[in-house]
N, C-alpha and C positions, 0 to 999 in steps of 0.2 A: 842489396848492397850492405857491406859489413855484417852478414847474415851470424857469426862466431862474434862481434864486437862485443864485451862486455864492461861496463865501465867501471862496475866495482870490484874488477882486478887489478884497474889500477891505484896504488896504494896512494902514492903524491895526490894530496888533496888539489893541487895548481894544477899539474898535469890533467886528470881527473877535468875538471870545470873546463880547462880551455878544450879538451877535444869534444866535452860537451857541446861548445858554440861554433867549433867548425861542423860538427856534423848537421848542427841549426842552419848552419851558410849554406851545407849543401842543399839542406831542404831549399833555403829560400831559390840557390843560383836554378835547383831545378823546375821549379816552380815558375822562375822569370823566363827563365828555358821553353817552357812548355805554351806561355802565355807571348813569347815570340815568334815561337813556332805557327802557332794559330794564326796571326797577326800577318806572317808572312805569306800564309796560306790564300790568306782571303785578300790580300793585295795582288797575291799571283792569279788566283779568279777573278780579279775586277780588272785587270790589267787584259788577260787572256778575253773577256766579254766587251772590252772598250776595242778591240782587236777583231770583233764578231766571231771569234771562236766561244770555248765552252768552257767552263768550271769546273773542278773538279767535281767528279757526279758524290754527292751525299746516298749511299746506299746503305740501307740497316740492315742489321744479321735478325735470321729468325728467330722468332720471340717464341718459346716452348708453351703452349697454351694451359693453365692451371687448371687440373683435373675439378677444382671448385671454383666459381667463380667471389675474388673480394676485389673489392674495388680498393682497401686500405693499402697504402704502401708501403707500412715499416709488418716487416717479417714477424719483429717482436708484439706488435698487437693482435697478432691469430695463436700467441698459447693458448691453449688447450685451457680453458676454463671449468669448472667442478659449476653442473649442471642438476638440478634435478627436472627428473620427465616428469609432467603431473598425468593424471585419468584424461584420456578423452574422453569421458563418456560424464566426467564431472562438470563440463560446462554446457551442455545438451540441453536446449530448454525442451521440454515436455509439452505438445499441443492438446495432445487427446490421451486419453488410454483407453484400451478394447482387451476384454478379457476373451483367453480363447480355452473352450471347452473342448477335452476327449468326446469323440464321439462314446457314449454308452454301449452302443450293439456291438463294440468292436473289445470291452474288456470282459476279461472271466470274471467269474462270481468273485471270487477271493479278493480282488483288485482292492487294492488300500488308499485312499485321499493325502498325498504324502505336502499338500500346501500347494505354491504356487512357483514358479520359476518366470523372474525377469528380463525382458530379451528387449532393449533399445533401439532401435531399427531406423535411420535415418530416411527422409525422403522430402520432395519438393512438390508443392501442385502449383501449374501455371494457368490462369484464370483472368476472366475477368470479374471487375467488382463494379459492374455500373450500377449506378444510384438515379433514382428519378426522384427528386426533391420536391414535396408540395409544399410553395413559398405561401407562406400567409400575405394576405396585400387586404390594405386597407384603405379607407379615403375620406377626407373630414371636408366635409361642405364650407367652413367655416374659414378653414384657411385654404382651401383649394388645393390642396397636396396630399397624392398619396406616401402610404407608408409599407414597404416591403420588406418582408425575413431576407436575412443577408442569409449569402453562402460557408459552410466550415470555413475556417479559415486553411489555404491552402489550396483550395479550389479556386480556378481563377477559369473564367469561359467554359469550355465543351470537356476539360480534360483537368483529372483531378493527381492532387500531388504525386500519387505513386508512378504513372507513365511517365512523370519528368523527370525524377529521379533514375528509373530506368533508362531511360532516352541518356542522360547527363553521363552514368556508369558506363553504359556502355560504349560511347564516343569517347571519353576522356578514360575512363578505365582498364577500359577492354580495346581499343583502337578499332572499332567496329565503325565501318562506315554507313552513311546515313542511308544507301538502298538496304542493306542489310538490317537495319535498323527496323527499315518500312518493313520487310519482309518479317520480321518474329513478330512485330506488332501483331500483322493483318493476321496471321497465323495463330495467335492467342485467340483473336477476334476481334482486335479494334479499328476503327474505322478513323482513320486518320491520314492526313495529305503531306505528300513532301515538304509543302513550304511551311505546317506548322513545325513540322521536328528542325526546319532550319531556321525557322524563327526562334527558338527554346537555345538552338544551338549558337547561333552568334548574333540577335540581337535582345533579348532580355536576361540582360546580365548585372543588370542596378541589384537585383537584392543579393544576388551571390558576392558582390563586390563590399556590399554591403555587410554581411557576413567575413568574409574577410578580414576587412578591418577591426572589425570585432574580435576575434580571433588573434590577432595578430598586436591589438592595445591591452587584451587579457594577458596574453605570451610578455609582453613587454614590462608588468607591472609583477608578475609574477613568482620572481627571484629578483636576490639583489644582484644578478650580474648578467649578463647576455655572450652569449659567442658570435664571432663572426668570422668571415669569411668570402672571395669571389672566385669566381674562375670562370673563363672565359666561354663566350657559348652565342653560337651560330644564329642567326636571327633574319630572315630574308638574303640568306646570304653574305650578310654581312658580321661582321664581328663585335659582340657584345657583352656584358660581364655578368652573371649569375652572379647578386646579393646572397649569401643566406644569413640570415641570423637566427639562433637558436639557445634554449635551455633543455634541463632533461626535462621540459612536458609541452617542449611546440616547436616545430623550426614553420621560418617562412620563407619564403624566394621571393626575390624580385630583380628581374631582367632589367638594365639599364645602360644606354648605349658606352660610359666609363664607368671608371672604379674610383675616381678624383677624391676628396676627402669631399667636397662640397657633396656630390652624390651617396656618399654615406652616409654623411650627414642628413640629407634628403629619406635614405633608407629606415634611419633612424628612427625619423620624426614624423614615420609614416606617409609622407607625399604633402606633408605641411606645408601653410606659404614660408617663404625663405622670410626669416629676420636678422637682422644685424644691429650689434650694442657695443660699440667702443667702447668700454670701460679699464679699469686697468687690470683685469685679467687680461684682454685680449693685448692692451701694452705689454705683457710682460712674454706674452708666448713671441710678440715681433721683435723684444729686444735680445731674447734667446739664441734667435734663429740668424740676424741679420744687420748688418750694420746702416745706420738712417743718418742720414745727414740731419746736422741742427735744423735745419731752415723745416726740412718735414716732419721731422720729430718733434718740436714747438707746435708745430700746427695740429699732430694730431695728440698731443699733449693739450690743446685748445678745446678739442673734442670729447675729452674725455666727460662718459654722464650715462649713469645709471636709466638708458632711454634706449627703445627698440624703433626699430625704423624698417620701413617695407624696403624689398628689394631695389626698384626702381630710385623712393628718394635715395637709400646710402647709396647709390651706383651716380646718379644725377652732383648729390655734394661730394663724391670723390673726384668725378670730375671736372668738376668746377675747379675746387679749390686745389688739384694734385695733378692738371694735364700733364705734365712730362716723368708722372711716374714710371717706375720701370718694371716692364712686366714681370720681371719674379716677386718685386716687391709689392706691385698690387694686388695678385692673387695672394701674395702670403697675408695682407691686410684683409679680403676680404674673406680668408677662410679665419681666422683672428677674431674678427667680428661676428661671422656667422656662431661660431663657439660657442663665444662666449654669451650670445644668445638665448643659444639652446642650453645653456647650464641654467639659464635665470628665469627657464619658463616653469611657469605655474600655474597647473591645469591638463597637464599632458606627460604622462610618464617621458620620463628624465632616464636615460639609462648612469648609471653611478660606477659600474667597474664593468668594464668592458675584454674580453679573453680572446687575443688576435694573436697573428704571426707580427713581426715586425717593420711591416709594411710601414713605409711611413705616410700612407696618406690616415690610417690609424690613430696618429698620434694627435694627443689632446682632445678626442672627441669624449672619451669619459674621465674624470679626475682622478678613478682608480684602473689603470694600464694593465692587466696581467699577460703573459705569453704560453702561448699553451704548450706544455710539454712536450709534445710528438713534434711540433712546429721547430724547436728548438731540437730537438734531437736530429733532423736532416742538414744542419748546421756541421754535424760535428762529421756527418756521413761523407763531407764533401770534401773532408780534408783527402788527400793523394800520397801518405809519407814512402820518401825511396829507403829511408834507411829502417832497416829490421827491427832495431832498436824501436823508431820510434812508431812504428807497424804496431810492434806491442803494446807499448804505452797506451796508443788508441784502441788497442782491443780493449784492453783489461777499463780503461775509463768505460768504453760504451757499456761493456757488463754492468760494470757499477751502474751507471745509469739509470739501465732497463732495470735491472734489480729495484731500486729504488722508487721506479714507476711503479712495478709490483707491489712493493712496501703501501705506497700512497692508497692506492688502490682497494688495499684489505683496510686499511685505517680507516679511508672512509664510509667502510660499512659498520663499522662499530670504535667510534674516539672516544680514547680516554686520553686523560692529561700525562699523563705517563708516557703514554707511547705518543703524545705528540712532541714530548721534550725530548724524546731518543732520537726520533725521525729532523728536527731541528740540529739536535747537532749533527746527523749523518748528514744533513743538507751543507752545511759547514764545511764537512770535510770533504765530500761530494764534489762542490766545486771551489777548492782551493787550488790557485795557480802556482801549482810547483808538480809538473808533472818531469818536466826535464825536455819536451818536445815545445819549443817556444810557439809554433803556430798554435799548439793545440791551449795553450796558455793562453794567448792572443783570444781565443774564440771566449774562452770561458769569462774573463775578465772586460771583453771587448775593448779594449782603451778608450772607456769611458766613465769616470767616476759615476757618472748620474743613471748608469746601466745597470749599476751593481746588483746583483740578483739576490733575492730576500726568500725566507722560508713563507711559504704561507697553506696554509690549508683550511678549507672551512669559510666563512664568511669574515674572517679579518683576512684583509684583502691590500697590498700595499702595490702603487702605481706601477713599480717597474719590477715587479715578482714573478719567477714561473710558476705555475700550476697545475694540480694534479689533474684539474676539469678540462681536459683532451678530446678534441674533433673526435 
């Protein structure tokens, strides 16, 4: 539509502006167009199904299969990157070495010693290593108690750590089922019964779990910032949310039947008991959000106190003293509280700046908010413009963009103060709302002063900033 439209032909600066904001109108009337069409659509399939007829059938066109497989979804994150290949043969650890000699009866008299030639030859041997342990045992008359040499550690009963490790890889690694499992055992030569390998397999899981958490308190304390992220995922059939959080040196999962701000919070805090603290952080994020009548606003103005309380008591005095609250406004108190909890614990990594999409169950869980780049660029993917005009505008912005992601990108493998003052002001003009496409102006600015998007790079980190540390 208007594909020849140019606007800086027309000379009149009024002219000029006003067919700027009809061509805006169009966007919008097409847009409300489109978003009534739908609307209509799915009233005519509920109308046609209360009817015992059918709906319009939902049929998708074929998906062209990618000759590689990425799971990423923006185009712009598979450029071609400057790689170097290193040696395989430079990380090869060495077990043994065997020198190999010319036979002598086979060379002529003349024959010269010219040194040696190195040839690295990979291979596997699969064995057994049983050990027969002679335990020292003692016994003292005196106290009536003997005294026995303990086992390596790792050793625990008939089977020492290597076949569990085995057993572990290949179930959870390799998708190898447990006859299969019996089967390479008995085949190496070890003498072992189904129900040990399913006992290894799903009932001694305390120290893995235990491990774990380890892993996952290290990961958490380890940067000053965390990413995060859910998506949905399948669980007895049923429908459940993949947690992940992550830095560049750990991510972790955790399946949880929602994605709620309280469960995040939960994810956070590593499966911690739930605590809750009234104080006037947590006032200030509920007068933010939500308007309180005086009569409950006094009261929990009453409550205010540097004091953590178990799930159970805050849940027992809210309902005591608040029965006819209203359910939006009790969950918003009790995620309010839980917060401002987990900001004031001491003893337990604290996440401090947190790197999500915009998700609002996200919000307030860390003091410092970022949104992750790629996140925000599917924002802008979503616009639909009919007019040619503002078709372009959105091209030439996304370039800018990705361009800019690239910029970040090289910066932070080598910052200097220089180039982070350059990269600041291009973020400036970057997203400045004067493109002339009002929605796309809309996105950038969000109409929300408290949204406003801040330069940031590196560990100065401000609450509502994008970032170049991208899923």
């Amino acid at each position: 539509m208007f594909d020849d439209l140019d606007l800086t032909s027309i000379r009149d600066e009024n002219t000029r502006e006003l067919v700027g904001r009809l061509l805006n109108l169009v966007e919008k009337l097409t847009a409300d167009l489109r978003d009534a069409q739908a609307e209509i659509q799915r009233l005519r399939d509920e109308n046609n199904r209360l009817k015992g007829e059918q709906g319009k059938p939902k049929i998708k066109g074929n998906t062209p299969k990618p000759a590689v497989e990425d799971h990423s979804s923006e185009k712009e994150r598979r450029k071609p990157r400057q790689r170097h290949k290193s040696s395989k043969k430079a990380d090869i650890h060495i077990d043994r070495e065997q020198k190999l000699e010319v036979d002598k009866a086979l060379l002529p008299e003349d024959a010269e010693f010219k040194g040696w030639e190195d040839v690295v030859v990979q291979d596997i041997r699969l064995g057994t290593d049983n050990v027969l342990f002679h335990k020292e045992r003692y016994y003292s008359r005196s106290r009536r108690q003997s005294y026995q040499a303990e086992l390596p550690r790792g050793y625990n009963g008939q089977y020492g750590p290597g076949i569990q490790a085995v057993v572990l890889t290949f179930y959870y690694g390799m998708q190898a089922s447990e006859p299969k499992i019996l089967e390479f055992l008995e085949n190496v030569g070890i003498r072992i019964s189904k129900g040990e390998i399913s006992h290894w397999l799903i009932q001694a899981r305390e120290r893995f779990h235990e491990e774990k958490d380890a892993v996952y308190e290290a990961g958490l304390v380890s940067s000053p910032y965390q990413q995060t992220d859910d998506t949905l995922t399948r669980v007895d059939g049923q429908n459940q949310h993949c947690h992940v959080v992550c830095n560049p040196v750990y991510t972790a999962y955790h399946t949880r039947p929602s994605k709620e701000r309280l469960t995040v919070l939960d994810v956070l805090r590593n499966g911690r008991q739930r605590m809750f603290r009234l104080n006037e952080e947590a006032l200030g994020y509920l007068e933010s959000q939500l308007k309180w009548s005086k009569a409950v606003w006094g009261t929990l103005q009453s409550w205010v106190a540097e004091q953590d309380l178990d799930e159970p008591t805050f849940l027992k005095r809210l309902d005591a003293a608040l029965p006819g609250l209203g359910k939006q406004h009790r969950k918003l108190l009790i995620d309010a509280a839980a917060v401002a909890a987990y900001h004031a614990e001491t003893g337990s990594p604290v996440v401090q700046a947190l790197i999500c999409d915009d998700a609002p169950q996200f919000n307030w869980l860390a003091r410092r908010m970022m949104q992750c780049w790629v996140h925000e660029g599917r924002h802008y993917k979503k616009l639909s413009p009919v007019v040619a005009l503002h078709r372009a505008q959105l091209d030439r912005f996304l370039k800018r963009f990705w361009e800019y992601y690239d910029q970040l990108l090289v910066y932070r493998q080598a910052p200097t103060a220089q180039e982070r003052q350059r990269l600041q002001t291009e973020f400036d003009r970057l997203f400045a709302p004067n493109t002339g496409y009002q929605e796309l102006d809309k996105r950038i600015t969000k109409q929300d002063p408290s949204q406003k998007r801040e330069f940031v790079v590196g560990a100065e980190i401000s609450r509502t900033s994008l970032t170049q540390q991208c899923g």
